[in-house]
C-alpha positions in Angstrom: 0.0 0.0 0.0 3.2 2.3 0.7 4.2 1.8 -2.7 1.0 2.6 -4.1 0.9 5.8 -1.9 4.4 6.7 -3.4 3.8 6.4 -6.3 0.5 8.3 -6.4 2.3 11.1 -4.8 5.5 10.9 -7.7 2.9 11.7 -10.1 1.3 14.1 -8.5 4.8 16.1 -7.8 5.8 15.4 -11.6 2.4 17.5 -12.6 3.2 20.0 -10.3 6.0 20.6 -11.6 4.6 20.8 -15.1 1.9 23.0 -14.6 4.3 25.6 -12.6 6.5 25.1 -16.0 3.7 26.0 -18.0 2.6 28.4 -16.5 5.8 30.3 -16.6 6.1 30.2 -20.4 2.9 31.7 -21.2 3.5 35.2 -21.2 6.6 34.0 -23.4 4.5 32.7 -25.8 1.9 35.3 -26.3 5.0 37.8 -26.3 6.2 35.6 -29.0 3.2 35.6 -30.9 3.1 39.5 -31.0 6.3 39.4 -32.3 5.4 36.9 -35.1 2.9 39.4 -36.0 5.0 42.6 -35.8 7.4 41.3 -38.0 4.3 40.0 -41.1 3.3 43.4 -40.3 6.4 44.8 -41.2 6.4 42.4 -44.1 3.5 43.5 -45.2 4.0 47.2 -45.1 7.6 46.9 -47.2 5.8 44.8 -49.6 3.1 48.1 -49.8 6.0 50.1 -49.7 7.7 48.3 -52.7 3.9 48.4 -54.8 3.7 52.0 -54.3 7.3 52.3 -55.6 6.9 51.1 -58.9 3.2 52.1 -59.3 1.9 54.9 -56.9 2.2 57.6 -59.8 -0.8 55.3 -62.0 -2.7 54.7 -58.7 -5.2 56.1 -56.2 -4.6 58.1 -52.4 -4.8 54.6 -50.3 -3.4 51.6 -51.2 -3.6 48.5 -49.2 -2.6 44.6 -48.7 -4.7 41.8 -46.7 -3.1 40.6 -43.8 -3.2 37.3 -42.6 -3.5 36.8 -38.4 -5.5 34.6 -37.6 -4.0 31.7 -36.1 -5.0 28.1 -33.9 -3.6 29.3 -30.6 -4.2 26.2 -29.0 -2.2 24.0 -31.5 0.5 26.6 -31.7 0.9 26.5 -27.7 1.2 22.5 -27.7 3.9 22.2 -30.4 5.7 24.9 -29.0 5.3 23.8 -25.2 6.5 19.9 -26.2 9.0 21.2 -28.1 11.1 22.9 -25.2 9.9 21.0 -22.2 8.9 17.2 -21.3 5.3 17.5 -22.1 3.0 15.4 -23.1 0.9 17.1 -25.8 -2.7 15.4 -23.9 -1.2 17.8 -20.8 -0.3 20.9 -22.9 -4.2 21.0 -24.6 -5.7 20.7 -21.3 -3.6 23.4 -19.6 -4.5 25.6 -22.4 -8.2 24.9 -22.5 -8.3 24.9 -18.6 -6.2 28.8 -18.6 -7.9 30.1 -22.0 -7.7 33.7 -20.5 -3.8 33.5 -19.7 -3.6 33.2 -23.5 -3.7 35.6 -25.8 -6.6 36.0 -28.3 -8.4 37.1 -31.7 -9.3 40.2 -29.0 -6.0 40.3 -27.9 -4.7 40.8 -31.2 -6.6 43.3 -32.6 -6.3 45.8 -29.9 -2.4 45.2 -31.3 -3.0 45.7 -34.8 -4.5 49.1 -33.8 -1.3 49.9 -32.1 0.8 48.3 -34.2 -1.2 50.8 -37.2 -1.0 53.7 -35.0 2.8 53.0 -34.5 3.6 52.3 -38.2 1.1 55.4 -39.1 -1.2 52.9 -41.4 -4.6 52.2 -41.5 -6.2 48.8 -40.6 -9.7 48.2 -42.5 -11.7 45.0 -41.8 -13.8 43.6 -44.2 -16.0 40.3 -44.3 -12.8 38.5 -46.1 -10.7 39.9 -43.8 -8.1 42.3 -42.3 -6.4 44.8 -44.8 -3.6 47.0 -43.9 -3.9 50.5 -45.9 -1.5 53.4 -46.3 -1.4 56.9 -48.0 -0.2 57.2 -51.5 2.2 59.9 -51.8 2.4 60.2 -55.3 -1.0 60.6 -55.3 -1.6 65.1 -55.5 -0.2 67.6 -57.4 3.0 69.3 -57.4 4.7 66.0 -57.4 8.1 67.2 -58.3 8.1 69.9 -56.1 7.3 67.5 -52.9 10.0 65.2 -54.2 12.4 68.2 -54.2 11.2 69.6 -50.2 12.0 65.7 -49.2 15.3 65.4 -50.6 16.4 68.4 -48.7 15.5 66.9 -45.2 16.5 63.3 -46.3 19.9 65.0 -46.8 20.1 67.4 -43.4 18.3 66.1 -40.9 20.7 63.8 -39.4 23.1 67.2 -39.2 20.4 68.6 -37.1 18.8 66.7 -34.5 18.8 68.6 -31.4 17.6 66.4 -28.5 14.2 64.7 -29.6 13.7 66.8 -32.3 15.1 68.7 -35.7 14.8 71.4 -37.1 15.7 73.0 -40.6 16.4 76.4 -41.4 15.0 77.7 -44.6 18.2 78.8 -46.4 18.5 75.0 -46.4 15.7 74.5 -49.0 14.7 76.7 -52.2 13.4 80.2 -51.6 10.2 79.5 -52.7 9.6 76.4 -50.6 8.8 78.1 -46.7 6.2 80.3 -48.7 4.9 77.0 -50.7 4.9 75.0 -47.6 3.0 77.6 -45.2 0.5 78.7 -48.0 -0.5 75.5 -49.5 -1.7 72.8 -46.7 -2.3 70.3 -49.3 1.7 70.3 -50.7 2.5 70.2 -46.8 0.7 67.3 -46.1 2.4 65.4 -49.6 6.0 66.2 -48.3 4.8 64.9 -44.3 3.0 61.6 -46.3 6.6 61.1 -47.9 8.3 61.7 -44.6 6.6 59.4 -42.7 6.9 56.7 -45.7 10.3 56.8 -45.8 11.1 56.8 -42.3 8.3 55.2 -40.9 8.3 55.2 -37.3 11.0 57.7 -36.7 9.1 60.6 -37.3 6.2 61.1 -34.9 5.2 64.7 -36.2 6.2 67.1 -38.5 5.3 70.8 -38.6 6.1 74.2 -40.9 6.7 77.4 -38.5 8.1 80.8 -39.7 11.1 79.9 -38.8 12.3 76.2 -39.6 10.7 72.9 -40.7 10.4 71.3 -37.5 10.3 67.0 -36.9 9.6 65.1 -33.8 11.6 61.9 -33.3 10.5 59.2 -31.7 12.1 58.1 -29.6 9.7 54.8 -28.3 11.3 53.4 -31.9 14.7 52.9 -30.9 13.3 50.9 -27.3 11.0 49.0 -29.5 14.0 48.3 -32.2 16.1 47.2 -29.2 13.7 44.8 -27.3 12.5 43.0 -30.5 16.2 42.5 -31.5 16.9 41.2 -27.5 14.1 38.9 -28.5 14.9 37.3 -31.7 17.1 34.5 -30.4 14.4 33.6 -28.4 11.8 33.5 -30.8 13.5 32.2 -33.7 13.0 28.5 -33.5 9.5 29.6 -32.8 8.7 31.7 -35.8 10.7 29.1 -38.1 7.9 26.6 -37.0 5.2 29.0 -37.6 6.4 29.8 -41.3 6.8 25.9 -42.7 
């Protein structure tokens, strides 16, 4: 009877320790699947990016891609579970289905999209075939040489003159009739910020025109995001490997 005692309570101390495993690695996991979906975001975006490139001039204002991210949490948590601990995938199913709302969700996601958009200055649409991830076509507006021409100037001096969070360009840096074309017409002013923030997209978090200087906002929550998702990679690698195959 001792024996059978002993045993009982082995078993009991090996799913213990499981569970307290398991439940360590959760927030791992839905960390990880954030990431995942940062980076197809990202993906997404260049591959926008890259359309707007080659066709924006023959194109509309918005142009957009669908984005897959939806995804079966539940098997995605047992193969990645059994793969780095001793789990048995029976055990990893019913921990998940027992501690749904440790997990992150369709809910979960979205409200991440939304900041994931507001961070990458897009626009998410949602349709009945799905999520579409839409963004400003700069080409699209008149005076398209002349916004080409404002751009180049701060592509080439704004490095020079970052001062603390922010930069700002004096006017004898640009042509002579830019300040008054960039304070009198809000339209050309809103091309030129369009291009900004679709070439550097997140650096800049606002631009303005004063009297004085053409003024940008960095931001700076891009370099602490750029450095935690690199900390992260190693981590996630494996992961994201088994996600893409």
């Amino acid at each position: 009877m001792s024996e059978v005692k002993n045993l009982v309570s082995g078993e009991e101390q090996v799913a213990a320790t499981t569970t307290t495993q398991m439940e360590i690695l959760v927030e791992p996991f839905n960390d990880i699947m954030k990431e995942k979906v940062r980076e197809d975001f990202i993906h997404t975006i260049g591959s926008i990016e890259d359309f707007i490139m080659a066709y924006g001039e023959e194109r509309g204002c918005m142009l957009g891609e669908k984005f897959e991210c939806e995804y079966d949490y539940e098997d995605l948590w047992q193969n990645w579970i059994c793969g780095k601990e001793k789990v048995e995938p029976s055990v990893a199913i019913n921990y998940y289905r027992e501690n749904r709302t440790k997990f992150i969700n369709e809910k979960d996601m979205s409200k991440y999209l939304e900041e994931l958009a507001k961070e990458y200055r897009v626009v998410i649409e949602n349709d009945g075939g799905g999520c579409f991830i839409c963004m400003k076509n700069p080409y699209s507006g008149g005076c398209i040489e002349r916004v080409v021409d404002i751009v180049k100037v701060v592509n080439g001096q704004w490095e020079a003159n970052v001062v603390g969070n922010h930069v700002k360009l004096d006017w004898s840096l640009f042509e002579e009739k830019d300040k008054k074309l960039m304070l009198s017409n809000k339209e050309i002013a809103e091309r030129v910020y369009d291009w900004l923030y679709f070439i550097h997209r997140p650096l800049f978090s606002e631009c303005h025109v004063y009297d004085d200087c053409f003024y940008m906002e960095l931001n700076r929550d891009f370099y602490y995001i750029y450095s935690i998702r690199k900390e992260r990679e190693k981590d996630s690698e494996d992961f994201i490997e088994f996600i893409k195959t």
